[in-house]
C-alpha positions in Angstrom: -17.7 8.4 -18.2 -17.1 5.5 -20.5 -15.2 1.9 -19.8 -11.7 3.1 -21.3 -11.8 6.2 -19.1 -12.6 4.0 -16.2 -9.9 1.3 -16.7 -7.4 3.9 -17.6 -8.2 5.5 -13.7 -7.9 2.7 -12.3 -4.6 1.1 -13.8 -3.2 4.2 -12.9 -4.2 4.0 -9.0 -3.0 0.2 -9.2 0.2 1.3 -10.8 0.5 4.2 -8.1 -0.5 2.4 -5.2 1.5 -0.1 -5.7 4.7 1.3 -5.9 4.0 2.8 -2.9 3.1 0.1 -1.2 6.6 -2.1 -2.7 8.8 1.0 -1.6 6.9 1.3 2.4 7.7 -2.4 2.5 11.0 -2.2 0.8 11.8 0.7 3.4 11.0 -1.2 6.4 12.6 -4.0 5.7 15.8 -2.4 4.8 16.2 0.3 7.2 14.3 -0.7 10.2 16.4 1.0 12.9 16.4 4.1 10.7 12.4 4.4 10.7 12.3 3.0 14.4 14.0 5.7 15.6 12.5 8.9 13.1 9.3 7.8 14.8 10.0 7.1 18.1 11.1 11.1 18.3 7.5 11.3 17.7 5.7 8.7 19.9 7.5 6.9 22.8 6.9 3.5 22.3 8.6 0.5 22.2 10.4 -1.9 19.8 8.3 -4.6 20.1 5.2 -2.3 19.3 6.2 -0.6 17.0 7.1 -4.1 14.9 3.3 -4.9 14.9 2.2 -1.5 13.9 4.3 -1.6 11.1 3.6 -5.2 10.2 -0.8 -4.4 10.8 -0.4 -1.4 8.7 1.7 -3.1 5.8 -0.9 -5.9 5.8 -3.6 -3.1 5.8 -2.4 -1.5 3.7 -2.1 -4.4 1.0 -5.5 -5.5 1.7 -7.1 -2.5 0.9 -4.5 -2.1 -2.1 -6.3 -5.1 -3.5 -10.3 -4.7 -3.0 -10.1 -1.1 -4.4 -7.6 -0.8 -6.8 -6.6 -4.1 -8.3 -9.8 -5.9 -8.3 -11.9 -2.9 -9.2 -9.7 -2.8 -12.4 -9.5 -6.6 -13.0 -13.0 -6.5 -13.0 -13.6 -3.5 -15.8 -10.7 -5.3 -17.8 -13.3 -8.2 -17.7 -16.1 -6.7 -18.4 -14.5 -4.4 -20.9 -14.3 -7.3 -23.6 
């Protein structure tokens, strides 16, 4: 597999994973009540709880966005010149 291939795999998961990650925050932020209660059907849990959840897995979500997508690719765009 050659350098191209590489960076062309992994702009593509950036791209990807980043729109997904824009519209989960987007939703949440917008709708709140809306995904509060489709999930509490689910699990019983309250408000409060269910804020941080959201919140950790946003921020988890974003950190792992970063060390394996973006900076993977960064990195092969570097080392690609």
């Amino acid at each position: 597999m050659d350098i191209q291939t590489l960076i062309t795999f992994f702009k593509w998961c950036t791209i990807i994973n980043g729109v997904l990650l824009v519209l989960s925050a987007t939703i949440f932020i917008l709708a709140p009540d809306f995904v509060y209660q489709t999930h509490s059907k689910l699990f019983p849990i309250p408000r409060e709880t269910f804020d941080v959840i959201i919140y950790s897995f946003l921020g988890l979500y974003k950190i792992i966005f970063l060390v394996f997508n973006v900076v993977p690719y960064v990195a092969l765009l570097i080392a690609g010149k």
